[in-house]
Each structure stands twice: as C-alpha cells, then as structure tokens.
Backbone as JSON, one array per atom type, in Angstrom:
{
  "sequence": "XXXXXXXXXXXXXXXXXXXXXXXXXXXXXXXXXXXXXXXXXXXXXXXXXXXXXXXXXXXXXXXXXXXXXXXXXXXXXXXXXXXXXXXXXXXXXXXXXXXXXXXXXXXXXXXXXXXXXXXXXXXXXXXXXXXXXXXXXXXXXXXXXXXXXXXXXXXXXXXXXXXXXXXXXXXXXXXXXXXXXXXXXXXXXXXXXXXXXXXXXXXXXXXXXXXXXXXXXXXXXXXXXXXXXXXXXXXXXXXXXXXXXXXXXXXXXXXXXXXXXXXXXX",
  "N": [[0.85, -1.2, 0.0], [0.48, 1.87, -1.01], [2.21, 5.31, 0.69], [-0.1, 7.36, -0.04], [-2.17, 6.07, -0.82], [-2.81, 4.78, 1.89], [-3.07, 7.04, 3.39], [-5.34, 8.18, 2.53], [-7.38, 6.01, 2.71], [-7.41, 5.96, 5.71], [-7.83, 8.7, 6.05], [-10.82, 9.03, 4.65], [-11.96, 6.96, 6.12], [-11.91, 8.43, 8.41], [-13.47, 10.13, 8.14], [-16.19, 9.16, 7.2], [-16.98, 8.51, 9.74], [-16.71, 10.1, 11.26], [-19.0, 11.95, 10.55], [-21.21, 10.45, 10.53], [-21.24, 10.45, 13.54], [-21.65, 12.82, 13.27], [-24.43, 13.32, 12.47], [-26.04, 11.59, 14.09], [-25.85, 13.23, 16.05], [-27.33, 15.72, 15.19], [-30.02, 14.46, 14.94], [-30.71, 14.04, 18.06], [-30.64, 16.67, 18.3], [-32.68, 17.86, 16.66], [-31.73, 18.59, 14.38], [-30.86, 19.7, 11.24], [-27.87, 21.39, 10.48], [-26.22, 21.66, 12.4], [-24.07, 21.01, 10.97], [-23.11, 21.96, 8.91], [-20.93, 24.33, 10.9], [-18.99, 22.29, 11.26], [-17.89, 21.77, 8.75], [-15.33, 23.55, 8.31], [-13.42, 22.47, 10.78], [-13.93, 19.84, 9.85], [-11.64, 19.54, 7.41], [-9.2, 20.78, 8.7], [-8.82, 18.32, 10.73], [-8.58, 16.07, 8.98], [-6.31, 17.35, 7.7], [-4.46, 17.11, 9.62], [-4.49, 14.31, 10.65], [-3.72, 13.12, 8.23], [-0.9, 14.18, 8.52], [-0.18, 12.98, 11.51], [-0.12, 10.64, 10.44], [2.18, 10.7, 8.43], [4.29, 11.59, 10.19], [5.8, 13.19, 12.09], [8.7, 13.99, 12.22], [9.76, 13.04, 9.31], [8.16, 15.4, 8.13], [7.46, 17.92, 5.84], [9.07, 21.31, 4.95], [6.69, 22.46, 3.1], [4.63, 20.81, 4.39], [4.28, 21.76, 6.94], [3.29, 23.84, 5.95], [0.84, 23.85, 4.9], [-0.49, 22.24, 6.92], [-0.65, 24.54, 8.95], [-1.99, 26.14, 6.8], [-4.42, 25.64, 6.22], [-5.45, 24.85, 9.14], [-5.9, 27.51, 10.49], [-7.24, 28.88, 8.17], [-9.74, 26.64, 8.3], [-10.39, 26.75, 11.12], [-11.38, 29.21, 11.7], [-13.46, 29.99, 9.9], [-14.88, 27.63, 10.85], [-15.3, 28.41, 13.67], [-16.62, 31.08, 13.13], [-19.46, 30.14, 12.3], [-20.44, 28.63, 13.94], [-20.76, 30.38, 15.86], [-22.31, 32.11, 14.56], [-24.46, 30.49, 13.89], [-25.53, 29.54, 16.49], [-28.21, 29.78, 18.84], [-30.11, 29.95, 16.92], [-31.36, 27.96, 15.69], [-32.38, 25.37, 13.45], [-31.06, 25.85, 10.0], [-32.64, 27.69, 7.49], [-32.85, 26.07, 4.85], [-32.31, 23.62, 5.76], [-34.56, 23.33, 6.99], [-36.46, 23.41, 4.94], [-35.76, 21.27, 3.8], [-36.12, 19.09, 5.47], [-39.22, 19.69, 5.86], [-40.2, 18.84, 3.19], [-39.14, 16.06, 2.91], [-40.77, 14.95, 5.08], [-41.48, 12.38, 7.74], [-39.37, 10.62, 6.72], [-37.17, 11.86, 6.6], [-35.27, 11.16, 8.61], [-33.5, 9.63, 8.23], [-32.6, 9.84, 5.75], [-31.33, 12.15, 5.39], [-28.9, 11.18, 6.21], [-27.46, 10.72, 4.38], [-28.03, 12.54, 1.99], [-27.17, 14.94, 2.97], [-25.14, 15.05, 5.8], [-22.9, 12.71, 4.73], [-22.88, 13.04, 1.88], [-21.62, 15.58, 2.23], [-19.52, 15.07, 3.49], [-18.39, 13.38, 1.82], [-17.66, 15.23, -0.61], [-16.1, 17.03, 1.26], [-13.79, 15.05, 1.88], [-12.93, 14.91, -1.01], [-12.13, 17.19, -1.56], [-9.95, 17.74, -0.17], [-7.98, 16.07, -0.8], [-5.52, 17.48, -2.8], [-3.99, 18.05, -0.79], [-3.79, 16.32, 1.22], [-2.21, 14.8, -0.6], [-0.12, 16.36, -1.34], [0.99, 16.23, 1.3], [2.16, 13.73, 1.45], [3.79, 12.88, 0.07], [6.81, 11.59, -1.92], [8.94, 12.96, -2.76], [10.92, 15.44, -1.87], [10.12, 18.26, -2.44], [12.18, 21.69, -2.2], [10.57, 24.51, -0.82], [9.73, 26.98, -3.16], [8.81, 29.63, -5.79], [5.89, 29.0, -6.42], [4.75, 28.56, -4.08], [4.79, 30.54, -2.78], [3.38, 32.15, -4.19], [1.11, 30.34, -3.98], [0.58, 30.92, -0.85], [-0.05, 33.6, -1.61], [-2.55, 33.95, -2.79], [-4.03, 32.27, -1.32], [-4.06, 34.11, 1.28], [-5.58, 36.29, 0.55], [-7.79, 35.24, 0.11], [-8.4, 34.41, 2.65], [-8.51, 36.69, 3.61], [-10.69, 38.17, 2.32], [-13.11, 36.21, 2.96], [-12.67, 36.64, 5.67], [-12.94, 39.44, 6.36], [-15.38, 40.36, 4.98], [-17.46, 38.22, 6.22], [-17.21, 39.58, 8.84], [-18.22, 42.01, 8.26], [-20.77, 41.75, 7.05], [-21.76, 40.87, 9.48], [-21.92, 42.41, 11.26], [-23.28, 44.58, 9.73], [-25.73, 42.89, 9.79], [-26.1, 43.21, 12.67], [-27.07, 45.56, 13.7], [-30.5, 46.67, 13.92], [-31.84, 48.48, 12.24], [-31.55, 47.36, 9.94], [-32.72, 45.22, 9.27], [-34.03, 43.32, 6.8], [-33.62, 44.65, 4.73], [-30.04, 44.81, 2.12], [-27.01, 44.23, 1.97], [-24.45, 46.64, 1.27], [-22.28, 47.33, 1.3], [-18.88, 48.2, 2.19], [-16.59, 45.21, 1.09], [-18.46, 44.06, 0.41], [-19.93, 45.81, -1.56], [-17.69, 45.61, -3.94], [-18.16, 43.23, -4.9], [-21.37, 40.41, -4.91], [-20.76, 38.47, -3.24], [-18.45, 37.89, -1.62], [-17.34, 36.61, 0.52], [-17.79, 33.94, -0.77], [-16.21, 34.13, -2.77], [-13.71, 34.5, -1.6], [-13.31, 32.11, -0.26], [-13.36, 30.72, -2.74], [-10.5, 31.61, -3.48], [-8.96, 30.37, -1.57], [-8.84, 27.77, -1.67], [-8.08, 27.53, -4.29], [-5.35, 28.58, -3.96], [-4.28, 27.11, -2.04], [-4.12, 24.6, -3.5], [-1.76, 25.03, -5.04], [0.25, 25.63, -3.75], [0.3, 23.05, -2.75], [0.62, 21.99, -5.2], [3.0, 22.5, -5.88], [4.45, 20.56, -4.45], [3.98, 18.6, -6.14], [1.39, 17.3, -6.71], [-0.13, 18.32, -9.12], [-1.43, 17.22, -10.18], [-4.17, 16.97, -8.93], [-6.17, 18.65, -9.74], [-8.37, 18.51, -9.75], [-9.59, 18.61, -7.74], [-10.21, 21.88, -6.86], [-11.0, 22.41, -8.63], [-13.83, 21.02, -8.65], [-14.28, 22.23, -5.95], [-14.78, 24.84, -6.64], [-16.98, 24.97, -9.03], [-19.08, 24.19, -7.28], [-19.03, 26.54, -5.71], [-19.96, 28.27, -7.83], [-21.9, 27.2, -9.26], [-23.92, 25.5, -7.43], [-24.46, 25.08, -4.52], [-23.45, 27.26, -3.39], [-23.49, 30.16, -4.78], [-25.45, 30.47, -7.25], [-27.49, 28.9, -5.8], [-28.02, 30.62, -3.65], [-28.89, 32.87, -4.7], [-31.86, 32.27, -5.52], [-33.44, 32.5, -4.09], [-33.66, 34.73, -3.21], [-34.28, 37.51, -3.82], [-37.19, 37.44, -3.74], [-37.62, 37.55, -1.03], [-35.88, 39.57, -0.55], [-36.45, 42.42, -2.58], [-34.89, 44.61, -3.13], [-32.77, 43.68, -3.52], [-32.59, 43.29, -6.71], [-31.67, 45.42, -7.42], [-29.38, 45.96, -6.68], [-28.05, 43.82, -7.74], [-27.64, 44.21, -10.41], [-25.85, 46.89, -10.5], [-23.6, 44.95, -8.52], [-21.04, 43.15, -8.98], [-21.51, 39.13, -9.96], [-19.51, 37.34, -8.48], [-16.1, 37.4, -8.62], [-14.36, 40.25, -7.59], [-15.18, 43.64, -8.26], [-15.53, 47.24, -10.08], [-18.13, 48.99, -8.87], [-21.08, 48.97, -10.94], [-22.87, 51.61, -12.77], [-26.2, 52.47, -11.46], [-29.15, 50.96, -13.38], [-30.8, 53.58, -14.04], [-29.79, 55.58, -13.66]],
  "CA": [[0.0, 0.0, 0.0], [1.38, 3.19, -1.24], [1.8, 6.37, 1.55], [-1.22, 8.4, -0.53], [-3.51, 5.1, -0.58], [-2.76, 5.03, 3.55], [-3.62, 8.86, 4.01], [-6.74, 8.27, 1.24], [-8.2, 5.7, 3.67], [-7.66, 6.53, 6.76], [-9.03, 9.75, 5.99], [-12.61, 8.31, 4.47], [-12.84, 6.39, 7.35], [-12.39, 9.13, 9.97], [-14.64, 11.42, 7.63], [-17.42, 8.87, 7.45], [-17.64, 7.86, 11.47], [-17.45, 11.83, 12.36], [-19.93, 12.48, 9.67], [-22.5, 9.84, 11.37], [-21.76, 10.56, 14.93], [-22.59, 13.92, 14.21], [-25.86, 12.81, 12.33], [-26.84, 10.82, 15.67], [-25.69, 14.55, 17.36], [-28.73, 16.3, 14.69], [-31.14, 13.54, 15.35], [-31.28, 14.49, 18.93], [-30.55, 18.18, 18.71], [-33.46, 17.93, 15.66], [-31.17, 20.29, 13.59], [-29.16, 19.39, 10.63], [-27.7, 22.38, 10.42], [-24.65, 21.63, 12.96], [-23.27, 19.77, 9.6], [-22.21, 23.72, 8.72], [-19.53, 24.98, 11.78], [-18.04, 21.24, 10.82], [-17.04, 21.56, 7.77], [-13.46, 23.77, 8.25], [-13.25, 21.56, 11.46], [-13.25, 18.25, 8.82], [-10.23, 19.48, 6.66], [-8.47, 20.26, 9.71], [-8.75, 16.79, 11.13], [-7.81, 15.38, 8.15], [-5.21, 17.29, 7.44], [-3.64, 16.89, 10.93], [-4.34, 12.91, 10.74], [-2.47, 13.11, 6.99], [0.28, 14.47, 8.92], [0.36, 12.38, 12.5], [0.58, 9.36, 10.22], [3.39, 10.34, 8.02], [5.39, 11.64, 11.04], [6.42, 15.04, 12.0], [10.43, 14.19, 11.2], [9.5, 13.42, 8.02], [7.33, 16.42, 7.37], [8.63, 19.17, 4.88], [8.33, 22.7, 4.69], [5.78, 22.11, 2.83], [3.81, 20.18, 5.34], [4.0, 22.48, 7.95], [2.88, 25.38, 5.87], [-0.21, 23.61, 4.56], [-1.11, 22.48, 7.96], [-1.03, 25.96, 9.04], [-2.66, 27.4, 6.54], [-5.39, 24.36, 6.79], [-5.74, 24.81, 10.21], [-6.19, 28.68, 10.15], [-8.78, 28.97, 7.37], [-10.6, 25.93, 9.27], [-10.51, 27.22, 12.55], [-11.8, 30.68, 12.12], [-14.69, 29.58, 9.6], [-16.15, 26.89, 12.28], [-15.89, 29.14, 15.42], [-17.39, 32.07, 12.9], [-20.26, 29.65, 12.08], [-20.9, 28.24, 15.29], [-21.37, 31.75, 16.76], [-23.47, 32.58, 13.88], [-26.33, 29.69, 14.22], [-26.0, 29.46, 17.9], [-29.09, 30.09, 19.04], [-30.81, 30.53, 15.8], [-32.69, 26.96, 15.25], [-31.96, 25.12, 12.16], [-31.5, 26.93, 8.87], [-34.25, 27.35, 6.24], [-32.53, 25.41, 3.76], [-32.46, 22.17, 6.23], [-35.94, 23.11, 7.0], [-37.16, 23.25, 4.08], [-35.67, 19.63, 3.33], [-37.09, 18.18, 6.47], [-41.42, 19.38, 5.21], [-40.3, 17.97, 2.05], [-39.25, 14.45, 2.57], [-41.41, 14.64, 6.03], [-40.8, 11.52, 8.26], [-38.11, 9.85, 6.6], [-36.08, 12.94, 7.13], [-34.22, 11.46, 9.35], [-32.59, 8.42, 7.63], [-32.55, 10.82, 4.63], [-30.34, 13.67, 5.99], [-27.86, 11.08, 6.82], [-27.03, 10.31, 2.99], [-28.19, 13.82, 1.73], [-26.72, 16.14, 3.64], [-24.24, 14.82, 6.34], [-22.23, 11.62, 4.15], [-22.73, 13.62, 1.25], [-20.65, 16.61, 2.69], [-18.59, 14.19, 3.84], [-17.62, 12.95, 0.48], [-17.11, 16.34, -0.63], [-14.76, 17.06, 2.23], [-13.02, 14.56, 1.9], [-12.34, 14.92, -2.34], [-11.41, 18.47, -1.77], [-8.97, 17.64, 0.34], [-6.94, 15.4, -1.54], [-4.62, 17.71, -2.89], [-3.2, 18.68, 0.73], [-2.92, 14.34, 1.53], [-1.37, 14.04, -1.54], [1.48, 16.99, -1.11], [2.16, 15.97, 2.75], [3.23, 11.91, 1.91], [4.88, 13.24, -1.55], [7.69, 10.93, -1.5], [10.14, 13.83, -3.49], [10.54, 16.79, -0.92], [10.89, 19.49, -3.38], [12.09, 22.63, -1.22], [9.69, 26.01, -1.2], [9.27, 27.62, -4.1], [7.72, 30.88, -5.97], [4.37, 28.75, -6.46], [4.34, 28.4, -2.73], [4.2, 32.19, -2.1], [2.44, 32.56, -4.9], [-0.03, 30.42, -3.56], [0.07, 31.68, -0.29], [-0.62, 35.19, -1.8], [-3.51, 33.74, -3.09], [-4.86, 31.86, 0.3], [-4.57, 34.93, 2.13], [-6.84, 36.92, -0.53], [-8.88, 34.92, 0.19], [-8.87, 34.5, 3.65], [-9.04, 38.49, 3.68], [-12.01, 38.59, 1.47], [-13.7, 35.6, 3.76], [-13.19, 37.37, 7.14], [-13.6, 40.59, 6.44], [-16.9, 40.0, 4.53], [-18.23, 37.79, 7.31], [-17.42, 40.67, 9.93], [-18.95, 43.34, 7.74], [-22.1, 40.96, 7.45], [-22.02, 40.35, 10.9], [-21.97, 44.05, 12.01], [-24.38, 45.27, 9.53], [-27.44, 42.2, 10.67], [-26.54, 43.22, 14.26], [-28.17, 46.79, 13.54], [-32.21, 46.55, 13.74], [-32.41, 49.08, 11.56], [-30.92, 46.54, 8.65], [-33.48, 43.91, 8.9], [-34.56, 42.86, 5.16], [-32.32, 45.51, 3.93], [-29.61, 44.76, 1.56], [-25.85, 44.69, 2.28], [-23.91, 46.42, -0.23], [-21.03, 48.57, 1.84], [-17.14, 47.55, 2.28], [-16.08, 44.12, 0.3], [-19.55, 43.59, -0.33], [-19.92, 46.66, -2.5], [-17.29, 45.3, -5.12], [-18.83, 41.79, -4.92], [-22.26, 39.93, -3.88], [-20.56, 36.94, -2.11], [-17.25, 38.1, -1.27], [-17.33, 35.37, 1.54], [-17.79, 33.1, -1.89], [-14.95, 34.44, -3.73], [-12.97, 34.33, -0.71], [-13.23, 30.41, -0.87], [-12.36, 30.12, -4.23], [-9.24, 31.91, -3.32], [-8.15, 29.79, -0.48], [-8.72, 26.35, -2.51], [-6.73, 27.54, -5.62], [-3.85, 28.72, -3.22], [-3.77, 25.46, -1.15], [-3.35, 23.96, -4.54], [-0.82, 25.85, -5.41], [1.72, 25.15, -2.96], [0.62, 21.63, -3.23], [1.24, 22.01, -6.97], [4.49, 22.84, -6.22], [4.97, 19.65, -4.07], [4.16, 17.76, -6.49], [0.38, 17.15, -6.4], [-0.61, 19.05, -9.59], [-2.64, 15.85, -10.95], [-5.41, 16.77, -7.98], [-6.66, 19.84, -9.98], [-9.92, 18.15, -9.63], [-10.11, 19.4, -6.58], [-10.19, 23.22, -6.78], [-12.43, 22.73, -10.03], [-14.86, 20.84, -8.17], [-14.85, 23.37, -5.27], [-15.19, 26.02, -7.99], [-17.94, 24.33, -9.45], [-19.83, 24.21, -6.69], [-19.59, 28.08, -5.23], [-20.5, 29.12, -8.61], [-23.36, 26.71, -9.93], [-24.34, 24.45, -6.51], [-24.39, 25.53, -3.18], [-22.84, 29.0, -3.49], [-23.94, 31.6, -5.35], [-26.35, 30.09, -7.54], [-28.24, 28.53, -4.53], [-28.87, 31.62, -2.54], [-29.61, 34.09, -5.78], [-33.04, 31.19, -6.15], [-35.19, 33.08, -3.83], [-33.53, 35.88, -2.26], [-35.25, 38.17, -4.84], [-38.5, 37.37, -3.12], [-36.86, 37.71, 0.52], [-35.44, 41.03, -0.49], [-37.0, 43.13, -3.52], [-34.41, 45.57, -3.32], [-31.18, 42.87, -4.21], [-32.27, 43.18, -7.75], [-30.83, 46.7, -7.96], [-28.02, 45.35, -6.19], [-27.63, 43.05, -8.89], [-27.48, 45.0, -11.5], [-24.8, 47.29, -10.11], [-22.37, 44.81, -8.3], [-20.34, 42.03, -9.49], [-21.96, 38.34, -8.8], [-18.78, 36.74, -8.09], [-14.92, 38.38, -8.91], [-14.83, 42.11, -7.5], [-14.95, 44.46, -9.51], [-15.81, 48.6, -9.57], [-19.35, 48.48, -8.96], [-21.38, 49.54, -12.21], [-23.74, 52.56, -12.71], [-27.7, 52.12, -11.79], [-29.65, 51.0, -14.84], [-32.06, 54.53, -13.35], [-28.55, 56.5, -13.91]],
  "C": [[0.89, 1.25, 0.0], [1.11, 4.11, 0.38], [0.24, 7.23, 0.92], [-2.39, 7.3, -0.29], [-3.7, 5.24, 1.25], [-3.43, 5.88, 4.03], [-5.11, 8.64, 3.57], [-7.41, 7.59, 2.17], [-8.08, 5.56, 4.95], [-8.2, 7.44, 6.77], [-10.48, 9.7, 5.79], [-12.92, 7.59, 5.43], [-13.12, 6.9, 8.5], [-13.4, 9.93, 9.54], [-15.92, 10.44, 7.8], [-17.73, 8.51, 8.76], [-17.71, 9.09, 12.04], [-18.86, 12.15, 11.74], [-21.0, 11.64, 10.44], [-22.25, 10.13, 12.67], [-22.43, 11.63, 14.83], [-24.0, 14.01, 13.56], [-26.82, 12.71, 13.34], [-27.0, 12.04, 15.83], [-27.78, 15.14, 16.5], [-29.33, 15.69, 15.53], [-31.57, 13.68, 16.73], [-31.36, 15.96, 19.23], [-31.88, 18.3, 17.4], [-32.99, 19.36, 14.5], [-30.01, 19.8, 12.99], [-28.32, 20.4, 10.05], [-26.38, 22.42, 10.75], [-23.49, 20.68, 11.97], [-22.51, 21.44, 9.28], [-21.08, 23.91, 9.26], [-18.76, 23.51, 11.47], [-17.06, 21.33, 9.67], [-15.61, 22.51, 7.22], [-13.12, 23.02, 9.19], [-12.52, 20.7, 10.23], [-12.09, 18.74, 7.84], [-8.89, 19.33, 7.65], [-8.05, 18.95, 10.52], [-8.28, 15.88, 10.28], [-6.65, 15.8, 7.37], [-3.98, 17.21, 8.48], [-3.39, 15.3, 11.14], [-3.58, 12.41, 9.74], [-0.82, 13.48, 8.28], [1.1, 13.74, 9.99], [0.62, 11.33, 11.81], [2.03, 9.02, 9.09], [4.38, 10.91, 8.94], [6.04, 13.09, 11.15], [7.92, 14.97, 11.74], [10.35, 13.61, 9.99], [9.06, 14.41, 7.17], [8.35, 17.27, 6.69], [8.29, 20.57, 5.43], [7.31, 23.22, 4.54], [4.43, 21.63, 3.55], [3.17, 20.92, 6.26], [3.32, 23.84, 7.7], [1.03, 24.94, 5.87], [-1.1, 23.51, 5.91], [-1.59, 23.46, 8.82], [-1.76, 26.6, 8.23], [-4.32, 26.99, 6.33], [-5.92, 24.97, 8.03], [-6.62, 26.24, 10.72], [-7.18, 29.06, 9.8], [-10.16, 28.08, 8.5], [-11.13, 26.3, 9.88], [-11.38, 28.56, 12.43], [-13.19, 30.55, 11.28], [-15.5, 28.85, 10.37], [-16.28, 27.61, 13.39], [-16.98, 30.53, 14.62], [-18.92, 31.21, 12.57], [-21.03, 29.2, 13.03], [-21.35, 29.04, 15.79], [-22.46, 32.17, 15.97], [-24.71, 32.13, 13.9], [-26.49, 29.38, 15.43], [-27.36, 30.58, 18.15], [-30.37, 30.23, 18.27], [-31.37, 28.89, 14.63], [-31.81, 26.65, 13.9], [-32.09, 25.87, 10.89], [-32.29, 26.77, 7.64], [-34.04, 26.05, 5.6], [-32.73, 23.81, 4.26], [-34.22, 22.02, 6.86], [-36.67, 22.49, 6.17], [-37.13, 21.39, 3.32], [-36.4, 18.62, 4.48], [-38.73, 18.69, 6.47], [-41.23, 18.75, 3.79], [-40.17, 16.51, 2.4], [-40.18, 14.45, 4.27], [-40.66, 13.47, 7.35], [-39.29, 10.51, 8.07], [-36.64, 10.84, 6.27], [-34.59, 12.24, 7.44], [-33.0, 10.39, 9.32], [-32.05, 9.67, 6.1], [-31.29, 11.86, 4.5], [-28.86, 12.84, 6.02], [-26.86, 11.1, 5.41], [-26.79, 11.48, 1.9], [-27.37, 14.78, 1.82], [-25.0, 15.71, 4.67], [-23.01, 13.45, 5.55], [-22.16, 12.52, 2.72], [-21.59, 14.54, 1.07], [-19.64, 16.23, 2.95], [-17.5, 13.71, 2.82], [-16.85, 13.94, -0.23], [-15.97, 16.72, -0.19], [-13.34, 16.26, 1.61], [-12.06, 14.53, -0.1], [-11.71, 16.25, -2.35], [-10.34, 18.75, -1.05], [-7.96, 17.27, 0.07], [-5.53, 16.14, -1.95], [-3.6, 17.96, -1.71], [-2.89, 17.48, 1.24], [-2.08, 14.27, 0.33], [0.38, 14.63, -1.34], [2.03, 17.02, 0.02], [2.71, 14.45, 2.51], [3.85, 11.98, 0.72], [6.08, 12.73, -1.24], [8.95, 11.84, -1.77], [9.71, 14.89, -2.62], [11.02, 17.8, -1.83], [10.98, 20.98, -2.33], [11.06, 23.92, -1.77], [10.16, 26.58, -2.43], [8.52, 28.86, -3.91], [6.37, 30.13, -5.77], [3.79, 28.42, -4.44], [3.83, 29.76, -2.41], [3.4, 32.26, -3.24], [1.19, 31.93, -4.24], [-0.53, 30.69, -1.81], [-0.21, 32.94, -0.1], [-1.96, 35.1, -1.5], [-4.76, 33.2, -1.78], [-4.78, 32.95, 0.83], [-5.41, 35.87, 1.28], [-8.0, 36.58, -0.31], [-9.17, 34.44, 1.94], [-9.29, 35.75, 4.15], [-10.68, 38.54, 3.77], [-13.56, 37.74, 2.79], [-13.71, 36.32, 5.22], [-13.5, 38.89, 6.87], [-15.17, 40.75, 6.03], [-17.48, 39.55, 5.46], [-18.06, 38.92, 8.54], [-18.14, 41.46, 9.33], [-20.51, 42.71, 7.65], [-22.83, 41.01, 8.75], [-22.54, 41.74, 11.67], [-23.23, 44.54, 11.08], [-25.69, 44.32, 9.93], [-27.34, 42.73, 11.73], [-27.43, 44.82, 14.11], [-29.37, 46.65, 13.38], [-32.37, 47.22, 12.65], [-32.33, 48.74, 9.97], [-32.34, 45.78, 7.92], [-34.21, 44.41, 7.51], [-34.19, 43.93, 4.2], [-31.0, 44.62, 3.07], [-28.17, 44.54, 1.79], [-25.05, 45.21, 1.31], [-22.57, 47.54, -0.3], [-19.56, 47.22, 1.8], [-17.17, 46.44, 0.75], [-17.32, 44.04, -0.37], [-20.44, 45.18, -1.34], [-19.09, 46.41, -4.2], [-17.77, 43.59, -5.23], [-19.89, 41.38, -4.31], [-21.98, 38.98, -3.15], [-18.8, 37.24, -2.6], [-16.59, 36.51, -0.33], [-16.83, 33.91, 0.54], [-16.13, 32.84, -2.29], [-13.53, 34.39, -2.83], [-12.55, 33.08, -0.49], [-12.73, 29.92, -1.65], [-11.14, 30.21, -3.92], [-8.45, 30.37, -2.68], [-7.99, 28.62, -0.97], [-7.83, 26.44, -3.51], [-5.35, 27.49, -4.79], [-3.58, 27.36, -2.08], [-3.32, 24.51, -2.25], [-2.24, 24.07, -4.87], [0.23, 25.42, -4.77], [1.42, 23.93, -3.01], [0.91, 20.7, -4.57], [2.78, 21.7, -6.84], [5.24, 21.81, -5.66], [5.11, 18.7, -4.73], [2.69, 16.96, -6.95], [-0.38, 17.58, -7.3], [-1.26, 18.02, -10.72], [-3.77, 15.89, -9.97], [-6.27, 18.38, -8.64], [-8.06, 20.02, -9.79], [-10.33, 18.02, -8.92], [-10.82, 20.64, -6.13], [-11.29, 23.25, -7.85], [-13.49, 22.46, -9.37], [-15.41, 21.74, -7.11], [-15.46, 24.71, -6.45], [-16.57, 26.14, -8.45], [-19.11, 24.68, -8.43], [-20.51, 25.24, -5.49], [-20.4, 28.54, -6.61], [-21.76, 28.89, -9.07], [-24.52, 25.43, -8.59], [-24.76, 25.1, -5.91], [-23.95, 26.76, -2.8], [-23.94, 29.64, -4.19], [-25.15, 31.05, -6.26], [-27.7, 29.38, -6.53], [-29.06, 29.61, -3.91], [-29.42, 32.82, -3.48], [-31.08, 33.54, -5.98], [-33.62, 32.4, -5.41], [-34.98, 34.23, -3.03], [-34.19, 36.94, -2.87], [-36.21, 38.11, -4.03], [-38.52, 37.72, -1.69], [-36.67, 39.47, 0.26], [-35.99, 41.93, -2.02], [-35.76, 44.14, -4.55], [-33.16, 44.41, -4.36], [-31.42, 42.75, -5.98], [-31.42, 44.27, -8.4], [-29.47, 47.15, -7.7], [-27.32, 44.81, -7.46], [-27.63, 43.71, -9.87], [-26.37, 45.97, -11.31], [-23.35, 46.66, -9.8], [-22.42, 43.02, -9.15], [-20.66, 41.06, -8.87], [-20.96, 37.35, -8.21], [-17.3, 37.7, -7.63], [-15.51, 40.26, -8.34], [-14.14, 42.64, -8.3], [-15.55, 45.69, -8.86], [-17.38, 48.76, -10.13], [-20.03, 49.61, -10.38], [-22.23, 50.47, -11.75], [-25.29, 52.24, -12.71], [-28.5, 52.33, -13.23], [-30.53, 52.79, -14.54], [-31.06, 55.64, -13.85], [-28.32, 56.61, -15.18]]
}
C-alpha cells in the first residue's frame, strides 16, 4: 500500500464515522444544520491525521505550511459559524428539506446532507494528503508564495466579509435591507470568492509539491460556489426575501470584484 492510498483511507474512514456521529448529534438536537460549523473543522482533522501518520520528522516545509494554513482557514470559519447559528434553530434550507421528505427525514439527511458533505470534504482535500506523503521533498518555491498570496486573498475577502455581514445584521435598523457597503460593494458573495481563493492557493503550494494531478479538486470546489451551493443557490429566492437585491444586482459584481457599475435609473 502506497503512503497516498494510507492517508486516502484513513481519511474516508475518519470522515465517514465523524460524519454519522454527528448525524446521531442532529437527530437528537433535531437540527441538521450543525453539519455547517463542521465543515473547516473536517479538513483540519484530516489534514492533521495526513500528517500524524506520516510523522512530524518526516514532514517538509511544505507540510508544515499547509497544515497551518489548513488549520487557520478551518478554525476561524467553524468558530465564525458556530457563533453565527447558535441560538438561531436550524437553517431554512435544512428546513425546508425536512417538510419535504417529512418523516423519513431522518434516515434521509444522513445520505443527503451529512455523508454527502462528507464525500465532498473529503475529495477536496486530496490535494493537501497528496502533497504531505509526496515521496520527493521538493524545497519552497515561488508557487508556494504565490499560492500563499492567493490563500490569504482569500482568507481576507472571507473574514472581512463575514465581519462586515455580521456588524451590519446586528443593527435593527438593517433587517430585510440589503448589504452592499465595504467588500460587499465590489462583490455579492465576497465570503464566496474568498473560498475560491483559499482552494486555488492550497493547490498551489501543493502544486508545487508535487500534487498538480489533484486539480480536480479546486475545479470541483469552484464548481460548486459558482453553480451548486454557493452563489447560484442563494440568488433562487432571495429576490422574493429582499425586492431591493435586484438593484443590487445589476450594479455589483456576482462573483470576482470588480468597480461596482452605474444604476440601470442613472
């Protein structure tokens, strides 16, 4: 068994037994929702279990950056998520899937939603197992800073956006208002585009390890801010939620920022 097959399943097997305990966890908290603050958690865990099993005096440069910059992103997306739905009941979207399939919800969710995510996780991870058991230690490189230019761009874009979010809901005087100040003036999902970033640039330096046959990683994340679960997802019915976001839309940029355009009214 190669080192990458090793990392490959050990990892699917710690991703699918967290992924159902924390199923069970829903099933009594009646909220699949806590599948959300998990998922920078689950890279972290698997990229820390990639690492305890090839051995910290083996690790590279390399190793130690990824894990850091893994760990980082992770960390500050699940504690910002956690704080965000604490208190605040499951979210529409898992609502809305538990009056649709009704009773069998709750076998449903586990395949759906939590194993699903799971799978996910765990394919978008790959490039970061593949460039810590890389048998050729190639030393740092430009594509390393290059791609940690790129990861912090996008960790920028991701925290600052989620604070500027965060600060304008806490104002009453917001509610069903619009957001369309700071980051989120040159972009509608900064938070989005902030993502993309951080996946290309984790590639990137794992490009440079050696790893640049996992591209079908970053595409598939890609893929799935722009036409899945991202941005296409939440443009379905926010229109109807908010009236105003069409004049939003028409002004700012729905992905890439850019210098926001002139009202069609202008």
């Amino acid at each position: 068994m190669t080192p990458l097959t090793e990392a490959l399943l050990n990892s699917l097997v710690l991703t699918g037994i967290t992924m159902t305990c924390l199923w069970l966890v829903s099933l009594v908290l009646r909220d699949a929702s806590i599948v959300d603050p998990f998922w920078g958690t689950g890279f972290v865990l698997i990229t820390w279990l990639t690492f305890a099993v090839m051995g910290s005096q083996q690790a590279s440069g390399r190793s130690w950056l990824l894990a850091a910059l893994t760990t980082i992103w992770g960390g500050r997306l699940s504690l910002y998520l956690l704080r965000r739905n604490l208190r605040h009941g499951e979210d529409r979207r898992y609502r809305a899937m538990r009056e649709s399939h009704g009773p069998r919800f709750w076998w449903v969710s586990l395949f759906t939603v939590f194993l699903l995510q799971g799978a996910i996780l765990w394919i978008v991870s790959i490039p970061i197992q593949a460039a810590m058991v890389a048998t050729t230690m190639k030393p740092l490189s430009w594509l390393d800073l290059a791609g940690f230019a790129v990861w912090s761009l996008g960790v920028f874009f991701e925290a600052v956006g989620d604070f500027q979010m965060a600060q304008f809901q806490a104002d009453p005087q917001n509610v069903g208002r619009v957001m369309d100040r700071g980051l989120w003036r040159l972009t509608r999902h900064p938070n989005y585009f902030g993502d993309f970033c951080v996946w290309w640039g984790l590639y990137m330096v794992a490009s440079a390890g050696g790893a640049a046959w996992t591209i079908f990683a970053p595409l598939l994340m890609s893929y799935l801010l722009l036409r899945v679960s991202g941005v296409a997802l939440l443009e379905q019915t926010i229109t109807t939620r908010r009236p105003e976001y069409l004049s939003y839309q028409a002004t700012t940029s729905s992905f890439f920022p850019w210098i926001p355009r002139r009202s069609p009214r202008s």
